[in-house]
N, C-alpha and C positions, 0 to 999 in steps of 0.2 A: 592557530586557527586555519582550517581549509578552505580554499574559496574554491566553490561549486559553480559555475558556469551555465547561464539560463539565456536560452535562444526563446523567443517568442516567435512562433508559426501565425499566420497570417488570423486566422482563426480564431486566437486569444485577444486579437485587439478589444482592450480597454477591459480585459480580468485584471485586478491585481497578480502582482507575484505571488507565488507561495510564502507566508508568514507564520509565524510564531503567535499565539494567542494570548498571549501571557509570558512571561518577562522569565521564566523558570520551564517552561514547556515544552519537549522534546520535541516533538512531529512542529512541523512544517507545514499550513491546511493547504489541500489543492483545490482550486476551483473549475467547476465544469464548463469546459468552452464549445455546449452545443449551441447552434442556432436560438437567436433569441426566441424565430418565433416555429419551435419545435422542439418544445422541451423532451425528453425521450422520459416514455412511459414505460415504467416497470412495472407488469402485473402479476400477482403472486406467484414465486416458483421464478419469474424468469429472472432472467441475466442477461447482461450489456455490457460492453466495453466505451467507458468515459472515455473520451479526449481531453486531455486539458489545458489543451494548445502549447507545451512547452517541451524543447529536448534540451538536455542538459550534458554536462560534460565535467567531470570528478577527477579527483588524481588518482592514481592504482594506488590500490592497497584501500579503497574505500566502496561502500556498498549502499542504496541509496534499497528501503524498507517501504513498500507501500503497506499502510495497515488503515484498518477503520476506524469512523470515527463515532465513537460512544454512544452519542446523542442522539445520531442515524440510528445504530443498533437498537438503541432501547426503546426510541420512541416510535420508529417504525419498524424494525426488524430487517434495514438497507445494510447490509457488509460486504467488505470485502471479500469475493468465494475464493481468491488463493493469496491469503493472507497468513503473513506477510507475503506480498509480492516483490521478489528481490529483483533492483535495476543494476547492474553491472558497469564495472566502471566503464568498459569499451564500448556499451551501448549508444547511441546517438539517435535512436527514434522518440517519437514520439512518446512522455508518459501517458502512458493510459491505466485508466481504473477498473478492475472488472469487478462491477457489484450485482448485487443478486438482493430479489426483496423474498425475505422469509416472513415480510408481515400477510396482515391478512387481507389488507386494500392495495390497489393501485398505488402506487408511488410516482409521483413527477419529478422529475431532476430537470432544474431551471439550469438554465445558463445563469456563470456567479456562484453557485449553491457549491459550498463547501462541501467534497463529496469524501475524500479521506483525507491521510496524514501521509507527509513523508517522514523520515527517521535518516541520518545517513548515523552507519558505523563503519569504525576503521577493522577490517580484517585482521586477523594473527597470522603468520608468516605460519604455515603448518606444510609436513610431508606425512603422506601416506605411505605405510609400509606396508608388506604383507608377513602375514605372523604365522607360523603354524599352530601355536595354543596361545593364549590367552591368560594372564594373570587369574584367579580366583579371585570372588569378593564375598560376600555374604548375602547380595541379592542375587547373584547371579544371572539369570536368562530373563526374572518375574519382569513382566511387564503389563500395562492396558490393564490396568486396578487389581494386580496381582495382591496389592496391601488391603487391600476390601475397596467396597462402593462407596463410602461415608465418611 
């Protein structure tokens, strides 16, 4: 097991921690620590960067995944716009969320309001070489629905 290291910034007094929702659940929810009384409005098209009052601290070799969460997406159309959002182990800021409303109405994000997921995974130790050719395969270069649309 890793243990992940969570500083509380002044601003999250009295969020929960990031938690698991279910006893089998990957993500981690994070909760939005704006101002109680300013919730930040998202109106169609735009984008914001959450605060969610926590910086953390990972051992290397580990990568900390912001991704959305489901229930936002479908039932208002709130995602994450660069998802997954990779946090670094060396990082030590602030996590923030940057969501984007693709629905059709204004969105509020309350303070509390579970806004995504975290994910941590462990990296593979990898080196980049440079190649002058490349093995062949049988897809070769096809990409971006090269196999059809459907």
């Amino acid at each position: 097991m890793y243990e992940i290291r969570l500083k509380r910034l002044p601003h999250s007094e009295g969020l929960p921690l990031p938690r698991r929702m279910s006893e089998l659940a990957a993500g981690f929810d994070l909760y939005a620590a704006v101002p109680q009384d300013a919730p930040v409005v998202l109106q169609p098209g735009d984008r914001a960067l959450i605060p969610t009052g926590l910086a953390m601290a990972m051992p290397a070799g580990l990568e900390a995944q912001v991704r959305p969460r489901s229930g936002l997406a479908l039932k208002y159309g709130i995602t994450a716009l660069n998802s997954p959002g990779t946090i670094d182990a060396d990082y030590r800021g602030e996590v923030q969320v940057l969501l984007i409303n693709h629905g059709r109405e204004p969105f509020a994000i309350e303070r509390g309001e579970r806004i995504a997921q975290i994910v941590f995974q462990w990296l593979p130790a990898v080196r980049l070489t440079e190649a002058e050719e490349l093995e062949a395969t049988d897809r070769g270069a096809g990409g971006f629905g090269h196999t059809g649309t459907k």
